[in-house]
C-alpha positions in Angstrom: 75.9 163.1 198.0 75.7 164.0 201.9 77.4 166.8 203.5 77.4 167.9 207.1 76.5 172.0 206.8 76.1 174.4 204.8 79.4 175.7 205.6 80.5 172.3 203.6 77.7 173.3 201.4 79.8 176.3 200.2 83.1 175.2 199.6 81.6 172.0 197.4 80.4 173.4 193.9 77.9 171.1 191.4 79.0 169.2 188.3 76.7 167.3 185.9 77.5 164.2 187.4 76.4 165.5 190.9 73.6 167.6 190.8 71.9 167.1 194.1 73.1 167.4 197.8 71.6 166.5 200.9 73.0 169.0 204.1 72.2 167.4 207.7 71.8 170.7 209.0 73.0 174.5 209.1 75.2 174.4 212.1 75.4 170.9 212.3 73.7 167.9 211.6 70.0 167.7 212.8 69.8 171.5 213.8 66.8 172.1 211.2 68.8 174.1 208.7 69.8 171.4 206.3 68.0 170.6 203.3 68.0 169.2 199.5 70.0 171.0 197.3 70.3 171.0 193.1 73.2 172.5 191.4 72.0 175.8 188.9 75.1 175.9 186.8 74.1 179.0 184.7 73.0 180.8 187.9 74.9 184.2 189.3 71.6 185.1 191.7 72.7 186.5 195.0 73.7 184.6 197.7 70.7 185.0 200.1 71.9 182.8 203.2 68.9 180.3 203.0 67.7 179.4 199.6 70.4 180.0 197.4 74.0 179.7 198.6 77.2 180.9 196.3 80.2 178.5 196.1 83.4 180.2 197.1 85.9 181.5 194.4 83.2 180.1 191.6 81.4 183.2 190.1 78.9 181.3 187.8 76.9 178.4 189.5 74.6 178.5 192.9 73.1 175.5 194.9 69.2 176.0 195.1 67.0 174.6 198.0 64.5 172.4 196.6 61.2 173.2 198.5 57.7 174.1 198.9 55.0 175.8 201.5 56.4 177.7 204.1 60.1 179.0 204.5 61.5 177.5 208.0 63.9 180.6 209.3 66.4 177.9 210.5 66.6 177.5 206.7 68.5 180.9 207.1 70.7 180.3 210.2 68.0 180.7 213.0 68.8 179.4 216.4 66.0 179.1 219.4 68.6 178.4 222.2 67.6 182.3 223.9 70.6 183.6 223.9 71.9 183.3 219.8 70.7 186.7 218.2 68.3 185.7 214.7 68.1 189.3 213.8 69.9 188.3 210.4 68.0 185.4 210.0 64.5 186.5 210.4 66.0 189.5 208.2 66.9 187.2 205.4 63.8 185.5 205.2 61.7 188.1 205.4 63.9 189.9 202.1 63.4 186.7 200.5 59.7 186.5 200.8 59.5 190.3 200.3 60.9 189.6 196.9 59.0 186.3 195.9 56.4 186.9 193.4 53.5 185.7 195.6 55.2 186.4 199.1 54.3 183.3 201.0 54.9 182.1 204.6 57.5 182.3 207.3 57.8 179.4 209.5 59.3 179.4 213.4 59.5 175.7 214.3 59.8 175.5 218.5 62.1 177.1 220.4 63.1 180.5 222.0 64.0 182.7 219.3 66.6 186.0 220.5 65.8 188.9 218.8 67.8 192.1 219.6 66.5 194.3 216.6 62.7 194.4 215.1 61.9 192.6 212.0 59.7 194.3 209.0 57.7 192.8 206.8 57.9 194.8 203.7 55.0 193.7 201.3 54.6 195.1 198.0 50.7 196.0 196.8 50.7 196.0 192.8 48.7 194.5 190.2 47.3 190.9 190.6 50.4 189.2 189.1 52.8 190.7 191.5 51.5 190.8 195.1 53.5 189.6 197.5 52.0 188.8 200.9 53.9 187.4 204.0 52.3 185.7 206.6 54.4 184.3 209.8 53.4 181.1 211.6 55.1 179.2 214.8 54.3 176.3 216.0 52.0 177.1 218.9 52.3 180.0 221.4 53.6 177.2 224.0 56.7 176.1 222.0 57.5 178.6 219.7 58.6 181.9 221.9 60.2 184.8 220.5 62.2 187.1 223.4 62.8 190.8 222.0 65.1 193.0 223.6 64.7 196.6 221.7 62.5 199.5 222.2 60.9 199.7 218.6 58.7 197.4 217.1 59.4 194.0 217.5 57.6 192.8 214.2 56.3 195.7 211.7 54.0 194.8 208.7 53.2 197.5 206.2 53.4 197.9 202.4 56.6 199.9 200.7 53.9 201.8 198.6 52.4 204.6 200.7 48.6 204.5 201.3 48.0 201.4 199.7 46.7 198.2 201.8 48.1 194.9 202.2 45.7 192.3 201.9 44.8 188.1 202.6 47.8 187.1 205.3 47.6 185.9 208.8 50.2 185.6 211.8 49.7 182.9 213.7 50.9 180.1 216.5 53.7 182.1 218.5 54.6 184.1 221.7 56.1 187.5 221.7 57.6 188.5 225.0 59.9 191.2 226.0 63.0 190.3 228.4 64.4 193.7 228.4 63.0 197.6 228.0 60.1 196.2 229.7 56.4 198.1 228.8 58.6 199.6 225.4 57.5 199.6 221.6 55.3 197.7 219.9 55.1 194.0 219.8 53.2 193.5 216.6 52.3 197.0 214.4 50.3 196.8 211.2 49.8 199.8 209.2 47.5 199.9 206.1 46.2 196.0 206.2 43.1 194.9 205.3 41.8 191.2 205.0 44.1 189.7 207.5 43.7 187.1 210.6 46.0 186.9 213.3 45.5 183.5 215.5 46.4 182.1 218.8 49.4 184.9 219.1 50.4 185.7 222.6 51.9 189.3 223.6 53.7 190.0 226.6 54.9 193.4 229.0 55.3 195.9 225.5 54.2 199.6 225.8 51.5 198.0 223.2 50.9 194.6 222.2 49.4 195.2 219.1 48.8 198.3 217.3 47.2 199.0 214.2 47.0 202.2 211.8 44.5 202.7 209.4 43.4 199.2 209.1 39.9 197.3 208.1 38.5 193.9 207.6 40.4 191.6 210.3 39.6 188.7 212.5 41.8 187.6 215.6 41.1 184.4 217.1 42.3 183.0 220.8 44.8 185.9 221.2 46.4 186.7 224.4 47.5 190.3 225.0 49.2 190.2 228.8 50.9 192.5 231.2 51.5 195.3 228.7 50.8 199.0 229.2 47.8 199.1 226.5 47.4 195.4 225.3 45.5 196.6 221.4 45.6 200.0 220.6 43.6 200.7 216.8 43.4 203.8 215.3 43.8 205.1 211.3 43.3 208.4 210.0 42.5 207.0 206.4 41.4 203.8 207.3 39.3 203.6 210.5 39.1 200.2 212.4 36.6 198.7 210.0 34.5 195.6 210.3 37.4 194.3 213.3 36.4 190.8 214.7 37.8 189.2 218.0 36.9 185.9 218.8 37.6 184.5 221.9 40.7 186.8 223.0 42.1 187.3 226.2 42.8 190.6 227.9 44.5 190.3 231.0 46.6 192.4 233.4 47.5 195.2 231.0 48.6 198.3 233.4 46.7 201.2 231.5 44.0 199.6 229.2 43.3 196.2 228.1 42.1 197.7 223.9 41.2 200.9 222.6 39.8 201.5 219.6 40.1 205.2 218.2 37.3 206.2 215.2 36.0 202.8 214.3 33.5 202.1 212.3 32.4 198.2 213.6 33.7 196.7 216.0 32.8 192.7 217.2 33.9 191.5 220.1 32.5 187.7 220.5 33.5 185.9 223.9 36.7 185.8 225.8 37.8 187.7 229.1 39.1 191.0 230.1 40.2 190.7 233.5 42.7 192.7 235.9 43.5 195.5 233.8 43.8 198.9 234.6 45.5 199.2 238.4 48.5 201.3 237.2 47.2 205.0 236.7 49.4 206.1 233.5 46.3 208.0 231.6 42.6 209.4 232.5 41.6 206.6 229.9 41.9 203.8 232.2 40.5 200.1 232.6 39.1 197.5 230.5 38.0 198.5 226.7 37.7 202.0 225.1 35.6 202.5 222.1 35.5 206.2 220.5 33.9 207.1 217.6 35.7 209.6 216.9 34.5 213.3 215.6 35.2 212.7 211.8 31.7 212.8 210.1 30.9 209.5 208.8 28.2 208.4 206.1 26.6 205.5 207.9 26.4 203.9 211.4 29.2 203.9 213.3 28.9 200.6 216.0 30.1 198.6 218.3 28.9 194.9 219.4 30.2 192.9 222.6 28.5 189.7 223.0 29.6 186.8 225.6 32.7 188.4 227.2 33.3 188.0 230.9 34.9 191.1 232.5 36.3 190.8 236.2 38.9 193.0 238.7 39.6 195.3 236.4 40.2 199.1 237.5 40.1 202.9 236.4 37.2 204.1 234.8 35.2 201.4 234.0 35.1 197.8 232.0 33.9 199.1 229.1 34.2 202.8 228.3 32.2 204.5 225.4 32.7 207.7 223.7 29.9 208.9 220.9 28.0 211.5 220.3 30.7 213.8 218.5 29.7 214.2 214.9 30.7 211.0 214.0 26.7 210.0 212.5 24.9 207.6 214.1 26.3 205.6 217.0 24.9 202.2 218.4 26.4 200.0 221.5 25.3 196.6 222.2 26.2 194.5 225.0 24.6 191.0 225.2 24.8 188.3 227.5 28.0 189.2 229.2 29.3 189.2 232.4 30.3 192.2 234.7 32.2 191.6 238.2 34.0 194.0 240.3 36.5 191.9 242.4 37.9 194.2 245.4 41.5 193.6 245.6 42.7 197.1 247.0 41.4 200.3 247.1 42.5 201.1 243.2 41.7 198.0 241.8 38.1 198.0 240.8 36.4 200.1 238.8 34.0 203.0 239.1 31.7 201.9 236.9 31.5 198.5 235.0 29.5 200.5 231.4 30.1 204.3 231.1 29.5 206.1 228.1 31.0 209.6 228.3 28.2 211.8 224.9 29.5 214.6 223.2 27.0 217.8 222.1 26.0 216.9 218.9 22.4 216.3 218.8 22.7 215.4 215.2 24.6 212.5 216.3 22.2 210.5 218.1 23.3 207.4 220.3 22.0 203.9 221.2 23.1 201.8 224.0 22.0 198.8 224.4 22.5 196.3 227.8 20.7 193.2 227.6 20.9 190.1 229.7 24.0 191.1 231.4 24.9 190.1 235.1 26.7 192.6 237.1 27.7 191.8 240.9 30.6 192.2 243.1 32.7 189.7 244.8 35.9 189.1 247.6 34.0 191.3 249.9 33.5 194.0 247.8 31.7 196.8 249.2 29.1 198.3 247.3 28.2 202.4 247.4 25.9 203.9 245.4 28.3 206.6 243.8 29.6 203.4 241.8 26.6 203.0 240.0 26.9 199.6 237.6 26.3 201.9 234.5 26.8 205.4 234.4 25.6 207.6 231.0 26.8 211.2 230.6 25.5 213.6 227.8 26.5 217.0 227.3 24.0 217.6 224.1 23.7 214.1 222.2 20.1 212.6 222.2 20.2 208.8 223.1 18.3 206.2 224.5 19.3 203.4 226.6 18.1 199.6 226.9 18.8 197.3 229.7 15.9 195.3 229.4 16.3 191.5 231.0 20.1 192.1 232.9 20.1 191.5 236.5 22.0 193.8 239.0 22.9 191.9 242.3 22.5 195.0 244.8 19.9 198.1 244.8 22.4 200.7 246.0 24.6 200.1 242.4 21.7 200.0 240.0 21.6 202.8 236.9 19.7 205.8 237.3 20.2 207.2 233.6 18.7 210.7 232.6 17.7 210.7 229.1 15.2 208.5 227.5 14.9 204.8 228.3 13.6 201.8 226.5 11.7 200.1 229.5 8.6 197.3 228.5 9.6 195.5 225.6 11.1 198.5 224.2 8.4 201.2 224.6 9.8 204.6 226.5 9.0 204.7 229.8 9.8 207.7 231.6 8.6 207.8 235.4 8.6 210.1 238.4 7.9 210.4 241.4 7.4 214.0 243.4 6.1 215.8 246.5 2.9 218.3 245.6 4.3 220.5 248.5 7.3 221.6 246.5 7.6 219.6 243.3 10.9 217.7 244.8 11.7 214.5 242.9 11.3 211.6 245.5 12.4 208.7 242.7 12.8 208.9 238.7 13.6 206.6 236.1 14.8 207.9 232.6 13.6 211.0 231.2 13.4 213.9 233.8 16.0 216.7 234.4 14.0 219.0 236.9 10.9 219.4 238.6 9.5 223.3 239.3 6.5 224.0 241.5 4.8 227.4 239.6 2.3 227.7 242.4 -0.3 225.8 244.2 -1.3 222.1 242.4 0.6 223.6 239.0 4.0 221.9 238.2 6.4 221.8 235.6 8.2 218.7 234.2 11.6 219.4 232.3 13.0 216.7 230.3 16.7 215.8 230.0 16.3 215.7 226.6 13.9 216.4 224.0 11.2 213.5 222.5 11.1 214.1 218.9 8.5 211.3 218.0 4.9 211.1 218.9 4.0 209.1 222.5 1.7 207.4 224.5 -0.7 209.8 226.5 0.7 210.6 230.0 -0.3 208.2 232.7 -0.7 210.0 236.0 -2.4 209.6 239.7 -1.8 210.6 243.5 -1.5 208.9 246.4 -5.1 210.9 247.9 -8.1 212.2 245.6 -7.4 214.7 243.4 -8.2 215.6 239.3 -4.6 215.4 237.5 -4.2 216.6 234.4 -1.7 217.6 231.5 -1.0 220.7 229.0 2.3 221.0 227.1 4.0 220.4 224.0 4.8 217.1 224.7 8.6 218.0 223.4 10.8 219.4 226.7 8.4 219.8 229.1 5.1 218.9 230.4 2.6 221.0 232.6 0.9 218.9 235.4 -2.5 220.6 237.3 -3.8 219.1 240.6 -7.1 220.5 241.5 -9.9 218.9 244.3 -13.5 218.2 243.1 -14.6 221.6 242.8 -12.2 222.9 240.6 -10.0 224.3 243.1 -5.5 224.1 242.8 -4.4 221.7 245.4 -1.2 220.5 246.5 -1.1 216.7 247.3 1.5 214.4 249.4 2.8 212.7 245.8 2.3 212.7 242.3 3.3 209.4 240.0 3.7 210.0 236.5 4.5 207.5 233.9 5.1 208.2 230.3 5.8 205.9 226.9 6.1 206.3 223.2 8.2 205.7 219.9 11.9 206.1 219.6 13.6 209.0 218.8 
């Protein structure tokens, strides 16, 4: 038998010489809601607007969708014409998955979808015969488009059990855009997740695209996150942003920050671009990518790894902004083979510097930065000024070293000059300095060196920035005229330099180069 809709669907009940039904569609024929239908006569389930449909006036008896794979929301009355409101329909498939005994997919063929009110995906976390996990899917971010128009979030996963984690789904092939409330709520929120992939999703002009709370284990793939205020934000109290992988993503005019990652413990970010964020002062945090470690004490290393992403016009602070040193253990930055390029668009719209790492005072939290084979340059007649230095490192107590061994920096007046221990010649320390004899003034210094203090005549001493805690290569020194150099110290903060003429005698001479090396601390 063939009926029109479900409507007709409702008012026809089954007999045992008619089991099975064929509706042409929900609406009407062709619309995408119809289906195959078989008469349960002994059934008095729920009526659950997609799956299972209740006769009227006949108590005992439902018509069941016959099925399998994913769960098509026009199954349940959705309509992508943008301006019909699937709040009810998403709502009744996610229920229906949310009480499957595996959970399963949600499918959003093409089309603009309405949505007025947020959907949640409530997932249950029990024992390994009753987990139910539900992962969404569209049919590509350029045909299926979902328009929200509320302030919350527009799609909420989580589980119903408090602190347990939701594991093994994905959300996938679909754009979420705001048409109303622009740069309000939460396009995509995830709270206690582990295991999951999210792929080819596109998030537009939310106060976040994507936010995630105590979440681990997750891989996003050729994700956009465009024109919001803060396009990822991850944090988690109980669950820090653990082992997070992003492939190939796209951060692009976000006003505030293009991600920010609050207490993580790894973080990969392999390939794609992070460009024009950051020209709308809203916080001091501003610009392309924000990594903090946090201040909660951790057992390991605590690291982050950016390999292959191009970064261009973006503002604030810097492109990539890194906070360690705070108790957090051991922390380790590395940025390979990437691309760094100030594009001057306005006055606000580039940004101070392209790497800055802002160290807290613990010295028992010792960080690594690491900068190799990067470019960095500025284009669109961009005016360069050596207050905008290309990397900038602050410490206010935490020992590190730095690396920047084989990237190339396209003017002079931009290039780092980083106080603290360097890794220079395939990645020995290298600390040099240049000073005058006549009053110990520093006239050029690379790495290691605080202060210079003349203590008389040919006697000088050399205060470190920080302290070397492993042994090192003896002290390479000489003068630019005859004169006996030698050294006395610890070899820890400071180092005493003598300059004396041929007879013995203290001399001061024009300038003194001094060049040190050794093991790591």
């Amino acid at each position: 038998m063939v009926i029109l809709t479900i409507n007709d669907l409702k008012i026809n009940s089954g007999t045992s010489a008619n089991n099975y039904i064929t509706v042409l569609g929900y609406y009407e024929s062709g619309d995408g809601g119809g289906g195959n239908f078989y008469w349960a006569g002994n059934s008095m389930e729920a009526d659950n607007g997609g799956t299972i449909f209740k006769v009227s006036n006949v108590s005992q008896g439902r018509w069941k969708r016959i099925y399998s794979g994913e769960v098509n929301v026009k199954w349940f009355g959705a309509i992508g014409n943008n301006s019909f409101d699937n709040y009810a329909a998403f709502s009744a498939a996610s229920t229906f998955l949310s009480n499957s005994p595996y959970g399963g997919t949600m499918y959003i063929p093409e089309g603009k979808y309405l949505l007025e009110t947020g959907i949640e995906f409530n997932q249950l976390v029990g024992d390994e015969s009753a987990i139910r996990r539900i992962s969404v899917n569209g049919s590509g971010p350029g045909s299926t488009e979902i328009i929200y128009n509320g302030v919350g979030n527009a799609f909420r996963f989580y589980s119903q059990y408090a602190g347990a984690v939701v594991q093994n789904y994905s959300i996938s092939n679909f754009k979420l855009i705001k048409d109303k409330n622009l740069h309000k709520g939460i396009g995509i929120k995830i709270e206690y997740s582990a295991f999951m992939e999210m792929h080819n999703i596109k998030v537009e002009l939310f106060q976040q695209g994507l936010m995630t709370d105590n979440f681990l284990g997750a891989a996003f793939y050729s994700c956009i996150f465009n024109r919001n205020n803060y396009g990822v934000v991850m944090q988690g109290e109980f669950l820090p942003p653990n082992d997070v992988n992003l492939y190939s993503c796209t951060f692009s005019s976000n006003r505030t920050l293009a991600l920010y990652v609050s207490g993580g413990v790894l973080l990969n970010i392999f390939g794609g671009d992070v460009e024009g964020n950051g020209w709308y002062p809203t916080a001091i945090r501003q610009g392309g990518v924000v990594i903090d470690t946090g201040t909660t004490g951790i057992g390991g290393t605590v690291s982050a790894n950016i390999h292959g992403v191009y970064f261009e016009g973006n503002g604030g602070l810097a492109d990539v902004m890194y906070y360690a040193g705070n108790g957090a253990g051991l922390s380790i930055l590395n940025i390979y083979g990437s691309t760094f390029n100030r594009l001057n668009l306005s006055i606000d719209r580039f940004v101070i510097n392209n790497i800055t790492a802002q160290l807290g005072n613990h010295s028992n939290s010792p960080v690594k930065i690491n900068v190799r084979d990067c470019g960095f340059s500025g284009f669109n007649d961009y005016i360069s000024d050596e207050t905008r230095k290309y990397i900038s490192i602050n410490s206010t107590g935490a020992k590190f070293t730095f690396s920047d061994e084989g990237s190339i920096y396209a003017d002079p007046k931009e290039i780092p000059k980083i106080k603290g221990i360097t890794l220079k010649d395939k990645n020995k320390i290298s600390t040099g300095v240049v000073f005058r004899g006549s009053d110990g003034s520093i006239i050029n210094s690379i790495g290691n060196v605080s202060n210079i203090f003349k203590n008389g005549i040919g006697d000088y001493t050399i205060v470190f920035e920080q302290e070397f805690l492993t042994p090192w290569y003896l002290p390479s020194l000489c003068s630019n005229e005859p004169a006996v150099l030698y050294t006395f110290a610890n070899f820890v903060n400071q180092l005493r330099i003598k300059s004396e003429d041929n007879h013995g005698n203290p001399k001061d001479v024009a300038a003194i180069y001094l060049t040190i090396s050794g093991g790591d601390f």
